[in-house]
N, CA, C and O atoms as a GROMACS GRO file, in nm:
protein
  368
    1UNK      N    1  10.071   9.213  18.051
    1UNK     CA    2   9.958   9.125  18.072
    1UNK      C    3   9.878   9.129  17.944
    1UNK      O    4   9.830   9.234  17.901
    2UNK      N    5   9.863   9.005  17.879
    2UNK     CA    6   9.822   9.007  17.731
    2UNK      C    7   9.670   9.050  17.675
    2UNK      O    8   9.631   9.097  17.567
    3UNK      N    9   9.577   8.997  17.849
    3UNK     CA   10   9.442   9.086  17.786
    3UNK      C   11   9.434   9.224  17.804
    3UNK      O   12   9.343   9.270  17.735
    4UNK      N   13   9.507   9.328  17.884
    4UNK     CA   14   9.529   9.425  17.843
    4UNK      C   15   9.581   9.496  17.701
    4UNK      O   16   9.530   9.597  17.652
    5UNK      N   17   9.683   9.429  17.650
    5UNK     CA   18   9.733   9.461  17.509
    5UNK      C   19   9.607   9.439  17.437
    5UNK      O   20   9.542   9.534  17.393
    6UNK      N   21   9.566   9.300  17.421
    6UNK     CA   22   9.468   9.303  17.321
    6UNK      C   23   9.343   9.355  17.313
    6UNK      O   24   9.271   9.328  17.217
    7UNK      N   25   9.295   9.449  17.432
    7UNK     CA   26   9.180   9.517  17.476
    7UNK      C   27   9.151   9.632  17.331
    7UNK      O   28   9.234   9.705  17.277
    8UNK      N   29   9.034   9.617  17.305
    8UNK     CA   30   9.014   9.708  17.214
    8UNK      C   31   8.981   9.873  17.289
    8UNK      O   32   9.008   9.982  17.237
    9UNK      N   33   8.919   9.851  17.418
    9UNK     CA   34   8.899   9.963  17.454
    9UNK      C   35   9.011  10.046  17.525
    9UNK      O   36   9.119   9.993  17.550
   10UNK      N   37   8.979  10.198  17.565
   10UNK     CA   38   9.106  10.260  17.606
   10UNK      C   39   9.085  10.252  17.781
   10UNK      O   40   9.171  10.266  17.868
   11UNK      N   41   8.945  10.225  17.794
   11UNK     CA   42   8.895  10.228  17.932
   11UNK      C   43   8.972  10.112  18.027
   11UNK      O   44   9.029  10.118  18.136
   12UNK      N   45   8.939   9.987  17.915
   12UNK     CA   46   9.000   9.851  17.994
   12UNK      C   47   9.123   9.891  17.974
   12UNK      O   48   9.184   9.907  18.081
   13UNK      N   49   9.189   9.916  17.872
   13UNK     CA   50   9.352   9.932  17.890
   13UNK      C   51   9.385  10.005  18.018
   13UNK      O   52   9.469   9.951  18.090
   14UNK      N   53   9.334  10.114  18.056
   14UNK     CA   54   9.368  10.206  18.131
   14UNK      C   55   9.333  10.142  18.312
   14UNK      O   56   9.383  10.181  18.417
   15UNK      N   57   9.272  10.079  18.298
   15UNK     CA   58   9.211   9.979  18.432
   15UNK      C   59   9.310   9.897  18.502
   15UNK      O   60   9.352   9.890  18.618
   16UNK      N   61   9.342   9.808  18.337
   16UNK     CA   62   9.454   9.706  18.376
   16UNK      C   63   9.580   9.740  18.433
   16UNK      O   64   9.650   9.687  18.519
   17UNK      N   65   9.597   9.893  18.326
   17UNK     CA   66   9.738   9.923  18.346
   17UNK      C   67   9.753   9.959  18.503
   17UNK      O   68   9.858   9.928  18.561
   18UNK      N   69   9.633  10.034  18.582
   18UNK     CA   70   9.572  10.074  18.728
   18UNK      C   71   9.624   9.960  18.754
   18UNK      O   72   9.743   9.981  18.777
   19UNK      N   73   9.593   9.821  18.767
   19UNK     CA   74   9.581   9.712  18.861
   19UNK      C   75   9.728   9.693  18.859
   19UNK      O   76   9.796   9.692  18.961
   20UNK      N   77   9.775   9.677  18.739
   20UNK     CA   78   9.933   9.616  18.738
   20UNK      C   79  10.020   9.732  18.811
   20UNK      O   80  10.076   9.705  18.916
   21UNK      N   81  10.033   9.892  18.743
   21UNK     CA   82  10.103   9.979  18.870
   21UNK      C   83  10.054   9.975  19.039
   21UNK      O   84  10.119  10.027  19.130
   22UNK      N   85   9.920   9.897  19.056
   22UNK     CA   86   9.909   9.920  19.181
   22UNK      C   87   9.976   9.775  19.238
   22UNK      O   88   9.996   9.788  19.359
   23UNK      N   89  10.003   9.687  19.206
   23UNK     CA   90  10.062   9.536  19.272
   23UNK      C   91  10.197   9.607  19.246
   23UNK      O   92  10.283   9.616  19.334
   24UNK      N   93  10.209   9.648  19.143
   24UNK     CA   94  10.369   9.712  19.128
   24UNK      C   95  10.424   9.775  19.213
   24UNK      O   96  10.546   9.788  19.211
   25UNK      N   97  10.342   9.833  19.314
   25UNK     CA   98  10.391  10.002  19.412
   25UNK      C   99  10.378   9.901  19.517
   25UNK      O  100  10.455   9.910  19.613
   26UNK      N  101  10.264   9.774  19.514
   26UNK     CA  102  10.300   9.699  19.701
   26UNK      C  103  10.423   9.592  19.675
   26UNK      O  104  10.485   9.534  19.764
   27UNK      N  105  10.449   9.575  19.503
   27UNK     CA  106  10.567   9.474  19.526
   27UNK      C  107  10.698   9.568  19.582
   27UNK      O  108  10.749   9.539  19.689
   28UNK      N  109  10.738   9.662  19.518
   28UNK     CA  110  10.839   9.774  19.533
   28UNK      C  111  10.823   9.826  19.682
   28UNK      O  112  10.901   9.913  19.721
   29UNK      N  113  10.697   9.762  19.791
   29UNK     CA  114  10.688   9.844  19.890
   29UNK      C  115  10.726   9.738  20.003
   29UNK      O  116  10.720   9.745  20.126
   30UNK      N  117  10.769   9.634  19.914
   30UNK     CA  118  10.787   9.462  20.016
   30UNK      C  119  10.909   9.493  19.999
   30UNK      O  120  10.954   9.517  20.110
   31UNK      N  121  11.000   9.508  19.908
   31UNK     CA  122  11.123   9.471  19.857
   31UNK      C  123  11.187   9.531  19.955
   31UNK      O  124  11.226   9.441  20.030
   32UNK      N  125  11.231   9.672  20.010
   32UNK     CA  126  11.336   9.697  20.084
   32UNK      C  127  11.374   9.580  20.226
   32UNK      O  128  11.486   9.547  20.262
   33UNK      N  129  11.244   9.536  20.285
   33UNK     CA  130  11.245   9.438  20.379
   33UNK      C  131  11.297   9.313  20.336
   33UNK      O  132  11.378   9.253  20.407
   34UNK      N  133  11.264   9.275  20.248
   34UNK     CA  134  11.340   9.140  20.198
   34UNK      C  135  11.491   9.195  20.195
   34UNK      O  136  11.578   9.177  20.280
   35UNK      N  137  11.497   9.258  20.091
   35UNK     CA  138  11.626   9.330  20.061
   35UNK      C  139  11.734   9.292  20.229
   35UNK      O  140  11.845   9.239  20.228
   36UNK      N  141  11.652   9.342  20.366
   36UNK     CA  142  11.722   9.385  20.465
   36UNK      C  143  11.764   9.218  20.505
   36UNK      O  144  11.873   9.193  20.557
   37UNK      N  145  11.681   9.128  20.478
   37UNK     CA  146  11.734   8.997  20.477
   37UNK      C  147  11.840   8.913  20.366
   37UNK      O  148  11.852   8.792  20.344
   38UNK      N  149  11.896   9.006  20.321
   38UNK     CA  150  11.961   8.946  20.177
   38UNK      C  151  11.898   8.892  20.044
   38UNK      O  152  11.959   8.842  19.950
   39UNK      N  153  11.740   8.918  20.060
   39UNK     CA  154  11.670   8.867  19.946
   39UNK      C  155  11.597   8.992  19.883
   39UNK      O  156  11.587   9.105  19.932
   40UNK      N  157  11.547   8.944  19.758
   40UNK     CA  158  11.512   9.027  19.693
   40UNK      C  159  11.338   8.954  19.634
   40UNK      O  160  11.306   8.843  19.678
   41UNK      N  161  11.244   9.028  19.541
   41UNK     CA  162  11.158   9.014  19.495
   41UNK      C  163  11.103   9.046  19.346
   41UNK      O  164  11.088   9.168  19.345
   42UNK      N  165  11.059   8.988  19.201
   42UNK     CA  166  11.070   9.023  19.121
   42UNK      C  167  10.918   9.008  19.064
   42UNK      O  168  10.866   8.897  19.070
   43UNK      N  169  10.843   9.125  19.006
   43UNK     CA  170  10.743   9.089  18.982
   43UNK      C  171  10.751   9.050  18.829
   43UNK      O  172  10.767   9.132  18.739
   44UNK      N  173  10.738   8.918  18.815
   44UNK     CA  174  10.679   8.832  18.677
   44UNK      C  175  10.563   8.896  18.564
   44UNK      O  176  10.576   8.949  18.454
   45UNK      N  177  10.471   8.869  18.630
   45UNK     CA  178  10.367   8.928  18.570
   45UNK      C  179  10.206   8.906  18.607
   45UNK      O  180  10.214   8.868  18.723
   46UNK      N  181  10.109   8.908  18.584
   46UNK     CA  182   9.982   8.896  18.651
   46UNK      C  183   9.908   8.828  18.542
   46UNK      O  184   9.880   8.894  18.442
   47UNK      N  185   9.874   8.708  18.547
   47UNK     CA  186   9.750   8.645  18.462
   47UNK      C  187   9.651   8.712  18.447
   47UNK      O  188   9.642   8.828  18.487
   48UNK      N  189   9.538   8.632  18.374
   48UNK     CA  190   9.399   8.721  18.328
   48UNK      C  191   9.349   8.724  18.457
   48UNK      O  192   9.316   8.830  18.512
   49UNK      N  193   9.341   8.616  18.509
   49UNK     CA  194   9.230   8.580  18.669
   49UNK      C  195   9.325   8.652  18.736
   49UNK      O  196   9.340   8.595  18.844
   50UNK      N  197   9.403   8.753  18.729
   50UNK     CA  198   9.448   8.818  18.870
   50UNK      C  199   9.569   8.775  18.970
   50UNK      O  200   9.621   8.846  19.056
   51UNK      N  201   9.607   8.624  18.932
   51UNK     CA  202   9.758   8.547  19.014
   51UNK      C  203   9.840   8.646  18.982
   51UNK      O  204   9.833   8.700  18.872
   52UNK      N  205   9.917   8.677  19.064
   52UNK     CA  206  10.058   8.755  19.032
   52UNK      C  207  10.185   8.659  19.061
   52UNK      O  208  10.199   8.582  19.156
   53UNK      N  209  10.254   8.677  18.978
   53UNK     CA  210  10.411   8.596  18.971
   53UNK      C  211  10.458   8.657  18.949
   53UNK      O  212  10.464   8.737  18.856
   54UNK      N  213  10.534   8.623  19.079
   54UNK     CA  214  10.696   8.676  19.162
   54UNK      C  215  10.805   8.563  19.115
   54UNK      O  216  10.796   8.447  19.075
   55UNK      N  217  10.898   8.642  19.135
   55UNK     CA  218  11.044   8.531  19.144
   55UNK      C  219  11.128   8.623  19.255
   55UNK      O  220  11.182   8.734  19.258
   56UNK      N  221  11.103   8.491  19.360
   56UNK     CA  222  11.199   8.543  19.508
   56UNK      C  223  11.351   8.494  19.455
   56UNK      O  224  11.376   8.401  19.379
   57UNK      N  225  11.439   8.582  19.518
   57UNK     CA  226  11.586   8.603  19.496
   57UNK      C  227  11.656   8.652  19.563
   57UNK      O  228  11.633   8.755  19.626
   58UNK      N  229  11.806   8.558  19.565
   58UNK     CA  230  11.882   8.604  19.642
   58UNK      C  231  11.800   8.493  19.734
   58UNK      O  232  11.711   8.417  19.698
   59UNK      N  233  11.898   8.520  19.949
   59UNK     CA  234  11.884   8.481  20.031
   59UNK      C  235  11.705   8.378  20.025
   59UNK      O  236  11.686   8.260  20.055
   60UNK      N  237  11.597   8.491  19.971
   60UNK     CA  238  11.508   8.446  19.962
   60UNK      C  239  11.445   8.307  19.895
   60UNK      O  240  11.339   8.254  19.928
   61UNK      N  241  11.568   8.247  19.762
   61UNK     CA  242  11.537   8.140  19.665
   61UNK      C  243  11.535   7.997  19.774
   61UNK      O  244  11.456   7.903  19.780
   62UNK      N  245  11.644   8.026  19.845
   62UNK     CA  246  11.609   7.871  19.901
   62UNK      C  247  11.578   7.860  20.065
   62UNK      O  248  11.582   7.759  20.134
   63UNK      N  249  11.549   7.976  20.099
   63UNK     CA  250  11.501   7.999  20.261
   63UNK      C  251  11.362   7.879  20.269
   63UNK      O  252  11.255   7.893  20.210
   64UNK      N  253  11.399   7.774  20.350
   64UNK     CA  254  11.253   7.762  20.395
   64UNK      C  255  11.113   7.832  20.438
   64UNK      O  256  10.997   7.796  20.416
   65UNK      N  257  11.164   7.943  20.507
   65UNK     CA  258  11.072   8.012  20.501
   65UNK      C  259  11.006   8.116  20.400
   65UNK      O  260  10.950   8.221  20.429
   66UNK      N  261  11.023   8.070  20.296
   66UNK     CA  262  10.995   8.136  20.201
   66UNK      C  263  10.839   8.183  20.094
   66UNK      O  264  10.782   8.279  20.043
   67UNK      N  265  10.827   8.009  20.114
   67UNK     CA  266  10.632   7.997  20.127
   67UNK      C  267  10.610   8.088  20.223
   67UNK      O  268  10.579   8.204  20.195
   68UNK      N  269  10.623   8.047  20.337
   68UNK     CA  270  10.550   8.173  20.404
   68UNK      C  271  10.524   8.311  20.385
   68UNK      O  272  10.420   8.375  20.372
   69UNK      N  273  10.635   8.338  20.385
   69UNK     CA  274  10.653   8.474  20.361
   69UNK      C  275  10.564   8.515  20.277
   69UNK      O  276  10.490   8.601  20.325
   70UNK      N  277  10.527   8.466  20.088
   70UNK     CA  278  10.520   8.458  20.018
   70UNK      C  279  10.389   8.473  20.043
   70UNK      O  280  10.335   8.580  20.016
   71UNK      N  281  10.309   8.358  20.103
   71UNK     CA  282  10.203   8.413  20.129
   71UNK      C  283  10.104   8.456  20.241
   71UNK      O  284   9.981   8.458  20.238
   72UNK      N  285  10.191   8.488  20.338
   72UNK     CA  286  10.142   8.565  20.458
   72UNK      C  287  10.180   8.651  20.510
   72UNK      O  288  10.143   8.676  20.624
   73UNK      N  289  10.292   8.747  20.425
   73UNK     CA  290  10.337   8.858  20.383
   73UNK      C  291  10.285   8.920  20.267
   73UNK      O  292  10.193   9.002  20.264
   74UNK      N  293  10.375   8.857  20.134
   74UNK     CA  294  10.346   8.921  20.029
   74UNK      C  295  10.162   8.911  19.965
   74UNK      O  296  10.091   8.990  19.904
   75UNK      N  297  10.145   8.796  20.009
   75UNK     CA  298  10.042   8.765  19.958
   75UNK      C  299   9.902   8.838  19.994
   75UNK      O  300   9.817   8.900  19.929
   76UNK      N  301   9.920   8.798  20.147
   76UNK     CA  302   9.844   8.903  20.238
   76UNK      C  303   9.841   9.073  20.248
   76UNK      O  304   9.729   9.122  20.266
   77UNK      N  305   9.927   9.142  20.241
   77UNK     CA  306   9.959   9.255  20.187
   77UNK      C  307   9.880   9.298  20.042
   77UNK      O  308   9.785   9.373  20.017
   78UNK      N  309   9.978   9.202  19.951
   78UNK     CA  310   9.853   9.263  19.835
   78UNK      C  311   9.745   9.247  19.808
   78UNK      O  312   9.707   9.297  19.701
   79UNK      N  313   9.646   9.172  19.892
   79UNK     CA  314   9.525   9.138  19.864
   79UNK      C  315   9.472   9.308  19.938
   79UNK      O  316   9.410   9.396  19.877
   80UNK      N  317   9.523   9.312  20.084
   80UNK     CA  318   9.475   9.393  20.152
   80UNK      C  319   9.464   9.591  20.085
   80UNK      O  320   9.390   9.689  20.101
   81UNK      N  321   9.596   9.552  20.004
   81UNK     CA  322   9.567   9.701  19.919
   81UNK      C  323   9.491   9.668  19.779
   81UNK      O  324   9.415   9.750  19.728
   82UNK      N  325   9.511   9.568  19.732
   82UNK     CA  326   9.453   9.565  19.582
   82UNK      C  327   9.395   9.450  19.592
   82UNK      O  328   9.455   9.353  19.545
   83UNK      N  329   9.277   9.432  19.650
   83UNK     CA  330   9.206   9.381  19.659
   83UNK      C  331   9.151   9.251  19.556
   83UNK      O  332   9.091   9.150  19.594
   84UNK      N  333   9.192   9.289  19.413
   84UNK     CA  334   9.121   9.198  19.278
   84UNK      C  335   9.196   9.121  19.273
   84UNK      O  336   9.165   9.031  19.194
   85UNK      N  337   9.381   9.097  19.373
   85UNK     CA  338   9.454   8.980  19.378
   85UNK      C  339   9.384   8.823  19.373
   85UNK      O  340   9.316   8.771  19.462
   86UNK      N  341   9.410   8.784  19.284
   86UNK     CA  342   9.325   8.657  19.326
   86UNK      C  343   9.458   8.541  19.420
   86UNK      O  344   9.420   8.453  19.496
   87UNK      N  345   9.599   8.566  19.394
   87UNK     CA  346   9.662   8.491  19.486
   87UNK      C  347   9.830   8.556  19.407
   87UNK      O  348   9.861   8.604  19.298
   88UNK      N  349   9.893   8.528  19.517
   88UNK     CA  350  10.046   8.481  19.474
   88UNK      C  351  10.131   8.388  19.506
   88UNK      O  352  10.171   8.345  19.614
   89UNK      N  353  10.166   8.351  19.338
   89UNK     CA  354  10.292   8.270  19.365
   89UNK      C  355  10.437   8.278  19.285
   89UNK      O  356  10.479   8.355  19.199
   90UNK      N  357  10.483   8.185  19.340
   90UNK     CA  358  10.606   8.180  19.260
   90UNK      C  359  10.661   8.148  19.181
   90UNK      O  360  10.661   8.029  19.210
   91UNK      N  361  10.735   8.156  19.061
   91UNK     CA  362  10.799   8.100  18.986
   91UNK      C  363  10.934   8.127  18.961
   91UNK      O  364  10.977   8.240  18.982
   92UNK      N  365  11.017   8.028  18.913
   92UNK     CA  366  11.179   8.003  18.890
   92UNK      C  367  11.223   8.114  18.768
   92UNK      O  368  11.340   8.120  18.728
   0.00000   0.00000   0.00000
């Protein structure tokens, strides 16, 4: 996440890096369940404002139900532990 790199301080670096391992530990904590449906989950990366991008995979790429999931699973989930989520979505 690029305003972390370019942060002059060690405080903000150390914050960001907090926010990104913590979406990291609820993406890694979604995945075995997808997984059990033949799909998988990939975390992209997190903008400045907080969006996180995923790339769903496997079973998951062309499931209709996949919006959902996306965000009344994944989405809902990570707001509820890491709160500074501002949303998730997807990308190819």
């Amino acid at each position: 996440y690029l305003a972390a790199v370019k942060s002059d301080t060690g405080d903000e670096m150390s914050k960001e890096k907090d926010f990104y391992t913590q979406v990291s530990e609820v993406i890694d904590s979604i995945r075995p369940m997808l997984q059990n449906d033949g799909g998988d989950i990939e975390l992209v990366g997190i903008d400045e404002d907080k969006t996180v991008r995923v790339r769903l995979q496997g079973a998951c790429r062309g499931c209709p139900g996949a919006q959902m999931t996306l965000k009344m699973g994944v989405e809902r989930l990570l707001k509820q532990r890491v709160p500074e989520v501002k949303e998730v979505v997807a990308v190819n």
